[in-house]
C-alpha positions as CSV (number, residue, x, y, z in Angstrom):
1,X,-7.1,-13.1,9.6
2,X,-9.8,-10.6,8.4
3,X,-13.4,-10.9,9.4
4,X,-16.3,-10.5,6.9
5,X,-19.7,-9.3,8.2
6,X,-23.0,-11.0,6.1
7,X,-26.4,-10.9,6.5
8,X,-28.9,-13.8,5.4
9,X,-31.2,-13.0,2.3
10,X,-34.1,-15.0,0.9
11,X,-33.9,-14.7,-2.9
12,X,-36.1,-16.7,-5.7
13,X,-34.5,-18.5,-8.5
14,X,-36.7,-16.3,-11.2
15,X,-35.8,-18.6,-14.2
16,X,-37.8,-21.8,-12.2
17,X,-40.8,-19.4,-9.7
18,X,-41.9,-23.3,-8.4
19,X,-38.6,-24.1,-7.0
20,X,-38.5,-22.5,-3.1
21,X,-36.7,-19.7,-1.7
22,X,-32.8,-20.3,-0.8
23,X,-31.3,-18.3,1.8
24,X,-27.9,-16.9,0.8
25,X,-25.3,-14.7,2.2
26,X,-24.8,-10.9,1.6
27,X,-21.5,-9.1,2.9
28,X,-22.1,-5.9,5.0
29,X,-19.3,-3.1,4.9
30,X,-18.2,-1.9,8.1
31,X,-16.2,1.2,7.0
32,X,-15.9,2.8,3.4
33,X,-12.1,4.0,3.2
34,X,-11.5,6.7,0.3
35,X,-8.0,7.5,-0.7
36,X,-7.3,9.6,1.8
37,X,-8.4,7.1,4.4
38,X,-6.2,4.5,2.8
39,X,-3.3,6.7,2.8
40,X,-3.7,7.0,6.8
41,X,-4.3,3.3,6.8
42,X,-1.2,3.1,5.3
43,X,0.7,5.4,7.5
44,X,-0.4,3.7,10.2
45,X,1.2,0.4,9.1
46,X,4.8,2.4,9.8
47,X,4.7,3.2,6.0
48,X,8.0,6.0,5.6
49,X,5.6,8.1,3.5
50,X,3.2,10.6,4.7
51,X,-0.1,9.9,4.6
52,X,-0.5,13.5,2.1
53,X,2.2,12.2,0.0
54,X,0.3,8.5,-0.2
55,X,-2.9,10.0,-1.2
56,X,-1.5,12.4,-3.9
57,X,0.6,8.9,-5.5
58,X,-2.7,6.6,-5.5
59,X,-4.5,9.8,-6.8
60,X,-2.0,10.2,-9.4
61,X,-2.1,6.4,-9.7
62,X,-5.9,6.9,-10.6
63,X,-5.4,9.1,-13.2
64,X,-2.6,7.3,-15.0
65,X,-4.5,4.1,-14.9
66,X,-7.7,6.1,-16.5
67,X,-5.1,7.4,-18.8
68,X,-3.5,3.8,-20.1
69,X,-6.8,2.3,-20.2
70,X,-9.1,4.4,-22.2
71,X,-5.8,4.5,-24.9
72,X,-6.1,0.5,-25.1
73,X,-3.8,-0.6,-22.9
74,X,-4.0,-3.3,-20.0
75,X,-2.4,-2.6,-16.4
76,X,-1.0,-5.0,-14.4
77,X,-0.8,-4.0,-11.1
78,X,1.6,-6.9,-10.0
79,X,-0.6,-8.8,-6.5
80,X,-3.3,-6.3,-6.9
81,X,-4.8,-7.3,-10.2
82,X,-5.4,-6.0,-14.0
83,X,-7.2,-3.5,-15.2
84,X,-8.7,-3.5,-18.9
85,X,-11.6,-2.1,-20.6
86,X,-14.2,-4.1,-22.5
87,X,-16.8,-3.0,-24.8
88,X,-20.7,-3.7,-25.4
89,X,-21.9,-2.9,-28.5
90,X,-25.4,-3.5,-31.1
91,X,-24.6,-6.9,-33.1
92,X,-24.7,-6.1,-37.0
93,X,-25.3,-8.9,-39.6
94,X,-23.1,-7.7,-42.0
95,X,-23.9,-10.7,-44.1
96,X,-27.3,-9.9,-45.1
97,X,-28.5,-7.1,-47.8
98,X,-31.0,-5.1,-46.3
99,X,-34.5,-5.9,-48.2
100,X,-35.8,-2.2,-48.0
101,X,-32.2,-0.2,-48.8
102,X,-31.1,-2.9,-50.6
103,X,-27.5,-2.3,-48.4
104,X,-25.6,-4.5,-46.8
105,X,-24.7,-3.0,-43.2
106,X,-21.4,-2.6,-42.0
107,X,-20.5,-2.6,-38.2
108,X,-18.9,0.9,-37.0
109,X,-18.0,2.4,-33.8
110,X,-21.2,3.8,-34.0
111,X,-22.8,0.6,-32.7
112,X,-20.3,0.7,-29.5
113,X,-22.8,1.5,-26.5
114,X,-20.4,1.0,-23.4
115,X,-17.3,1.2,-22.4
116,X,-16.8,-0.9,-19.4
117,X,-13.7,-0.8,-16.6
118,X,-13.0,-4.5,-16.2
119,X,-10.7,-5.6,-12.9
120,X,-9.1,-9.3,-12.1
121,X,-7.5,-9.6,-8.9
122,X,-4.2,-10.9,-8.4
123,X,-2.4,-13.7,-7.2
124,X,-2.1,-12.5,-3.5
125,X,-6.4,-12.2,-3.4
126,X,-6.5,-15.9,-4.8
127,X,-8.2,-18.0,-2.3
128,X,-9.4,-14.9,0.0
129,X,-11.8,-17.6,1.7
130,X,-9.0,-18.9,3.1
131,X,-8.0,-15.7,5.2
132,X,-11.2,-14.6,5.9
133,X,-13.8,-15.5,9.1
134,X,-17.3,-14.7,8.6
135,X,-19.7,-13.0,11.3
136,X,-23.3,-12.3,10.7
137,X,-25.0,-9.4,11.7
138,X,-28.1,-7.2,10.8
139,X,-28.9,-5.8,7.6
140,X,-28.3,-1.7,7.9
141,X,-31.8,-1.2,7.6
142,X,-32.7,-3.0,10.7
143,X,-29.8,-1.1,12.5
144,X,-31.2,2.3,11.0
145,X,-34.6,1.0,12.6
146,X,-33.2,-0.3,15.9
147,X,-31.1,3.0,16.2
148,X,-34.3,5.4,15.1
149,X,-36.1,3.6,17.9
150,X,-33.8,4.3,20.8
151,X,-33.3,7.9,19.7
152,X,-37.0,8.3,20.1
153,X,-37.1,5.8,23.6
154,X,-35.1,8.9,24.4
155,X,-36.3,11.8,23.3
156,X,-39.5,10.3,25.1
157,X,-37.7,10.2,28.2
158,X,-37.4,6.4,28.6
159,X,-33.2,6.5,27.9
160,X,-31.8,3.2,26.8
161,X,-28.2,3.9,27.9
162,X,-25.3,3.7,26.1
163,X,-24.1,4.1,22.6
164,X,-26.6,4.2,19.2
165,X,-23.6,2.5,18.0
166,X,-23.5,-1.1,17.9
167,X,-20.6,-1.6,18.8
168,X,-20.6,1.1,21.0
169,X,-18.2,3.2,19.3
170,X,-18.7,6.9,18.1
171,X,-18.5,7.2,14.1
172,X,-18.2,4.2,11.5
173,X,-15.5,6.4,9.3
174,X,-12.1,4.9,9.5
175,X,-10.9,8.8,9.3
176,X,-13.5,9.6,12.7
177,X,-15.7,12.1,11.2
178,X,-19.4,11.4,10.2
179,X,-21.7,8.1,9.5
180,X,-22.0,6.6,5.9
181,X,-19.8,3.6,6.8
182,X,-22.7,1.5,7.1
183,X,-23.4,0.3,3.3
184,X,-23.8,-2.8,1.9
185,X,-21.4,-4.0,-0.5
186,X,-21.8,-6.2,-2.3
């Protein structure tokens, strides 16, 4: 069973200001895996592939999808989900006769604006909330803060011990090299 991190968040209901704040949850990431990272990931579950031959089929997988999508077509990814584009564009009223050119518009693809990727999970991420535990923890700001402060209790002398980690490990990249694992998403 997987564990989701959250942090608490005040938030105001702007369409009614006189109704209180609520408090409401916010997930926390703790690592950010990149293809590459999900290809060990995947090796690592005994998959027969090797994690460079993983990385270069999602990558390819990417492309292709890109590919299919942007010429119209939907992709069903079986468990995984759909992908689809969808479109925002100006509204025309091709009904009326304009009063100063005395035309009556017509809608183009001119008046597209956006082209948006759009994806719907599966069947097997149906119900996540039942497969999921929930722990809450600080907000990455207050662990940048809590961290800058023991790196200058030390530089001052006064060492806290241990790890700046919280959880006492080294880095917060699944692949073990740098920080950046620490964003919020949401």
């Amino acid at each position: 069973m997987g564990q989701i991190l959250y942090v608490k968040v005040l938030k105001r209901n702007l369409q009614n200001l006189e109704q209180p704040d609520k408090t409401y949850a916010q997930s926390q990431a703790r690592n950010e895996y990149d293809i590459n990272a999900l290809a060990k990931h995947m090796t690592d579950h005994g998959s027969t592939f090797s994690r460079g031959t993983l990385a270069a089929v999602i990558t390819d997988m990417v492309d292709c999808v890109k590919e299919l999508i942007t010429d119209g077509n939907i992709v069903r990814l079986g468990d995984l989900g759909t992908f689809n584009v969808t479109l925002s564009s100006h509204g025309v009223c091709e009904s009326v006769v304009d009063e100063i050119t005395g035309v009556k518009p017509v809608f183009s693809a001119a008046d597209i604006t956006d082209v948006r990727l759009r994806f719907t999970p599966g069947k097997y991420f149906e119900k996540m909330i039942d497969n999921c535990t929930f722990q809450e923890t600080e907000t990455h700001e207050a662990r940048q803060a809590r961290l800058k402060e023991k790196q200058t209790m030390r530089a001052e002398g006064s060492d806290g011990g241990g790890s700046t980690k919280p959880d006492g490990g080294g880095s917060t990249k699944p692949d073990g090299g740098g920080s950046g694992g620490d964003q919020a998403v949401d």
